[in-house]
Backbone bond lengths (Angstrom), bond angles and torsions (degrees), N, CA, C in turn:
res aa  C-N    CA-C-N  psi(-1)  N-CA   C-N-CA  omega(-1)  CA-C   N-CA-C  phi
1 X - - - 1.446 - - 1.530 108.76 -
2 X 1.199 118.75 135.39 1.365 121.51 -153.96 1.887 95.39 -130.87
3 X 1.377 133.33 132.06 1.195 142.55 -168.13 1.434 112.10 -80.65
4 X 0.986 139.95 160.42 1.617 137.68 165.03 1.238 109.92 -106.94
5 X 1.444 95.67 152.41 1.508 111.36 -167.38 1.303 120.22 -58.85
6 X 0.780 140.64 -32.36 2.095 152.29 135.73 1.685 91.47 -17.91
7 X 1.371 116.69 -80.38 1.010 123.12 -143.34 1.647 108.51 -73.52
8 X 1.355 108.97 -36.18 1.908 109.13 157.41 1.146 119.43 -30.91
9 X 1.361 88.71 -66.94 1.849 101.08 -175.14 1.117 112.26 -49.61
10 X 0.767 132.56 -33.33 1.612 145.43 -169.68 1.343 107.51 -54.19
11 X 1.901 93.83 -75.22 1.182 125.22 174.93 1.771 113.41 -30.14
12 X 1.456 115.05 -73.44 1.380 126.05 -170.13 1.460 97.56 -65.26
13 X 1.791 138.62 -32.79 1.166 133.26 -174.45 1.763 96.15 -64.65
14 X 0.924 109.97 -78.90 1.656 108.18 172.47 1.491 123.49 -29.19
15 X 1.116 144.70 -45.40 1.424 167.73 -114.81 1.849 78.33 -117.79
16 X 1.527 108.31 -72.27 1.462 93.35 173.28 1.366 130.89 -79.20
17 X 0.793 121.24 -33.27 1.811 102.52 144.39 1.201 112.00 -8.32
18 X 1.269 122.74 -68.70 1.354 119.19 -129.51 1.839 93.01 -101.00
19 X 1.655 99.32 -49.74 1.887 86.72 161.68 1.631 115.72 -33.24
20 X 1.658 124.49 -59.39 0.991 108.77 -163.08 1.082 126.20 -36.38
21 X 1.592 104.55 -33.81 1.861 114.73 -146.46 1.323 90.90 -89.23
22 X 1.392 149.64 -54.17 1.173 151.90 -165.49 1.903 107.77 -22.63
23 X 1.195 110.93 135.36 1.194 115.17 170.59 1.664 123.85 -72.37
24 X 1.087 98.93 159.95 1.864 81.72 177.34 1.183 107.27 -130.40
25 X 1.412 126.63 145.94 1.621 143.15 -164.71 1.476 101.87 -75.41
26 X 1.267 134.32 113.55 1.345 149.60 170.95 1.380 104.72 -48.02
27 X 1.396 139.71 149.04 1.523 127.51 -167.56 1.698 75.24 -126.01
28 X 1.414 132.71 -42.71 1.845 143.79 -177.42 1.776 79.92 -25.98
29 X 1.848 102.16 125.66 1.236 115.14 154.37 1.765 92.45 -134.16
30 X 1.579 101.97 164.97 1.399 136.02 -162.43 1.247 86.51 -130.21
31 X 1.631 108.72 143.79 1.570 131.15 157.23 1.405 104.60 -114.14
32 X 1.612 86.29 138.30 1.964 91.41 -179.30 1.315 94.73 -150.14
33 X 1.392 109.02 154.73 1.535 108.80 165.51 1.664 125.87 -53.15
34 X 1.342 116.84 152.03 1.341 118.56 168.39 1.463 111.45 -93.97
35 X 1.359 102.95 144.19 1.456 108.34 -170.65 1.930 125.02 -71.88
36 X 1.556 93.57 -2.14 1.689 110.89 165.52 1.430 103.88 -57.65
37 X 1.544 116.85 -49.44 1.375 115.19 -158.90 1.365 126.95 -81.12
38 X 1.694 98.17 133.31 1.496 121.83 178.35 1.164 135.69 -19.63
39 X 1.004 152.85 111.97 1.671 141.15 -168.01 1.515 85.36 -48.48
40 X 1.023 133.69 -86.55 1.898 127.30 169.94 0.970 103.12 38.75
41 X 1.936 92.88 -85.25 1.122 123.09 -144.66 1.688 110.93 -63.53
42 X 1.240 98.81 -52.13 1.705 117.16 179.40 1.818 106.09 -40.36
43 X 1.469 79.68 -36.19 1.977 83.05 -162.25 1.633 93.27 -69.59
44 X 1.311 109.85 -47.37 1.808 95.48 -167.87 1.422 104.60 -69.10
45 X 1.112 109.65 -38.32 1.854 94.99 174.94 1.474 122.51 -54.15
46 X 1.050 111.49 -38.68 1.935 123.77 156.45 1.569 97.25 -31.68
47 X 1.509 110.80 -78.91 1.149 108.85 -146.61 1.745 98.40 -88.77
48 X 1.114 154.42 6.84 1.107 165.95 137.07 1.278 105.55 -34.99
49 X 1.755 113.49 -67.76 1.746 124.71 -164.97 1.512 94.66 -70.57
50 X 1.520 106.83 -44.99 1.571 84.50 -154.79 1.538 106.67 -72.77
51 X 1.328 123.95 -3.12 1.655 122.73 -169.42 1.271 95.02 -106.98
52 X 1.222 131.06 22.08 1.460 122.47 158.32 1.670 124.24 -115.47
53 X 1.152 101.79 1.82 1.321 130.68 162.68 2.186 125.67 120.89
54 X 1.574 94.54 27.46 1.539 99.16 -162.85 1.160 82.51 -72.35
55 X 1.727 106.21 169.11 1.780 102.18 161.75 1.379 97.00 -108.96
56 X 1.650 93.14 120.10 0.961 120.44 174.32 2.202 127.56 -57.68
57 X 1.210 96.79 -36.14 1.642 131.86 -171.09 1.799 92.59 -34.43
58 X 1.557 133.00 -59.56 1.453 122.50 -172.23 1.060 102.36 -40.74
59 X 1.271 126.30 -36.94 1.739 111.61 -134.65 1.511 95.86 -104.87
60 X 1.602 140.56 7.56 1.318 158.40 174.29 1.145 98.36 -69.90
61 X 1.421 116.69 161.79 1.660 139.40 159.94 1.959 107.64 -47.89
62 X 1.244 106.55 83.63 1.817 99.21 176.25 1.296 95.02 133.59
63 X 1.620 123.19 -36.27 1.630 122.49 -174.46 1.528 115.77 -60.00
64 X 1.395 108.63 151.10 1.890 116.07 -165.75 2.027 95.32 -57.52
65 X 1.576 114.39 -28.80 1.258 112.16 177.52 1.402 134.72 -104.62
66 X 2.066 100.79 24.63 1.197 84.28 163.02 1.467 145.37 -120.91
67 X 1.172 91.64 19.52 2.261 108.32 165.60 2.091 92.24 -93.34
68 X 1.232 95.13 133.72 1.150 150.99 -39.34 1.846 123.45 -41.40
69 X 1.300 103.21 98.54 2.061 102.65 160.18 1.276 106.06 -28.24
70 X 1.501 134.81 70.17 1.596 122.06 147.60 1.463 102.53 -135.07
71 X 1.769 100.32 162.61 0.930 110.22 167.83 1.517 130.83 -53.32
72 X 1.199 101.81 -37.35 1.674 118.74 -146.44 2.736 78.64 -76.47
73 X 1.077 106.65 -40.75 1.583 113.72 -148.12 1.258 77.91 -91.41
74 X 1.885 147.87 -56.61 1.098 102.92 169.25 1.678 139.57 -93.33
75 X 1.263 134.62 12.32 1.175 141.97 134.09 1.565 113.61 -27.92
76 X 1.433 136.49 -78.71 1.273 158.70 139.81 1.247 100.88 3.20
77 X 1.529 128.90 -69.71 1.344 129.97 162.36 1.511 125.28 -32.65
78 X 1.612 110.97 -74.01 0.937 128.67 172.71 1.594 121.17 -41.59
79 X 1.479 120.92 -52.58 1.078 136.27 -170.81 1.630 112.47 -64.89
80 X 1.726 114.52 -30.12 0.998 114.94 -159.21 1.669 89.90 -109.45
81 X 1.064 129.97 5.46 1.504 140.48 173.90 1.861 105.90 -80.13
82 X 1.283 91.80 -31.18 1.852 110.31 -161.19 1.986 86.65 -92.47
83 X 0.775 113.55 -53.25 1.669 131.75 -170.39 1.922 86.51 -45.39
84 X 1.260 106.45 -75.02 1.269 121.42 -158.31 1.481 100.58 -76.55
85 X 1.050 127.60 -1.11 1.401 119.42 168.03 2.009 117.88 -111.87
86 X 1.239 100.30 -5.57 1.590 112.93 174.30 1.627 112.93 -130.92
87 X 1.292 101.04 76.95 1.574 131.17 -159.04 1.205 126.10 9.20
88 X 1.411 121.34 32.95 1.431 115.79 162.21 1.543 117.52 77.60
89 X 1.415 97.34 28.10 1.860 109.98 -177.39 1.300 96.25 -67.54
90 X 1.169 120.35 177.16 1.964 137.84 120.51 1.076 112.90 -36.51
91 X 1.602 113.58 -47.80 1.491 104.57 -148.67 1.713 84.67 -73.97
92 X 1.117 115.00 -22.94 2.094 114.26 -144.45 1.837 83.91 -80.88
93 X 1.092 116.23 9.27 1.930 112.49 -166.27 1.582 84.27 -132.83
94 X 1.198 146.25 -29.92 1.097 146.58 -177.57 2.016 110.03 -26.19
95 X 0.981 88.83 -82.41 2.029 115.77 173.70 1.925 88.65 54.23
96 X 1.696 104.59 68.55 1.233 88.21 -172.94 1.619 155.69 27.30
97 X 1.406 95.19 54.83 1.620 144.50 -160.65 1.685 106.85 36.57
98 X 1.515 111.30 38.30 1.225 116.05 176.50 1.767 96.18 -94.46
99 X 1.266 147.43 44.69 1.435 143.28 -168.42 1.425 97.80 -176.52
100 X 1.067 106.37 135.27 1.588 136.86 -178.93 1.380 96.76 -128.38
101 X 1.663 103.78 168.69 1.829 131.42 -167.81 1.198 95.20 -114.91
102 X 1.308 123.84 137.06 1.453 133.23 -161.79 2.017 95.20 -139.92
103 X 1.340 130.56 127.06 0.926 132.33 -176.10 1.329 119.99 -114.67
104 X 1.514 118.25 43.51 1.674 129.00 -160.56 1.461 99.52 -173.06
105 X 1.181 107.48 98.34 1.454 113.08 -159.18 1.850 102.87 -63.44
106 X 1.607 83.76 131.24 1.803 96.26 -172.85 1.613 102.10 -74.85
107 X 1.119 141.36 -13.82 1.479 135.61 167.59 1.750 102.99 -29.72
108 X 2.087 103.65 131.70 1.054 100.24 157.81 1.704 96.53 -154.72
109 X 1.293 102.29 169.68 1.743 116.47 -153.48 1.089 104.74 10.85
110 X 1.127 146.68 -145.23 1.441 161.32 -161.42 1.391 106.79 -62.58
111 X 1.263 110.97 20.22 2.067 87.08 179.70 1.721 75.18 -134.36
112 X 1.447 104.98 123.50 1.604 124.62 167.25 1.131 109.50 -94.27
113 X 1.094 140.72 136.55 1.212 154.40 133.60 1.824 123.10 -60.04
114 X 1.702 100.63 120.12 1.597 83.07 170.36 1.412 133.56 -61.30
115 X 1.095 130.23 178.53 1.410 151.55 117.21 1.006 153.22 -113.08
């Protein structure tokens, strides 16, 4: 069964339509701490990122990232500041497999997270 030329057109006019609308899969990943890891651990990754040049300043007393005061939320920060600034490896999310890839950007009220 073979279509008519009306009805092609149709076909492919619709067809893109409908491509347009399709959503598209975000490839943007986030590094954050995993919730296994040690207060320790959290702390040296703090002080790891920020001595390698993250800016450290959100995650201070007054910074957009520092309510909630925990380790685990600013580590997470930090870590994913360092991630996104040393090209977005594995290894740069590694933090001695204390950091996992998070695909839903952890930004909330005033504390952004890069990408």
């Amino acid at each position: 069964m073979t279509m008519s030329s009306p009805l092609k057109i149709l076909f492919i006019f619709l067809s893109l339509i409908m491509i347009n609308h399709l959503y598209v899969v975000s490839s943007t990943t986030w590094c954050i701490a995993t919730l296994t890891a040690t207060n320790a651990q959290l702390q040296d990754n703090i002080n790891f990122a920020c001595s390698q040049g993250v800016d450290c300043r959100p995650i201070r007393p007054g910074g957009s990232c520092f309510v909630p005061d925990t380790l685990v939320n600013h580590a997470s920060y930090v870590m994913n500041a360092y991630y996104q600034s040393h090209g977005r490896t594995p290894e740069a999310c590694s933090f001695k497999n204390t950091g996992t890839f998070a695909a839903t950007d952890p930004s909330y009220g005033s504390c952004v997270y890069g990408s």
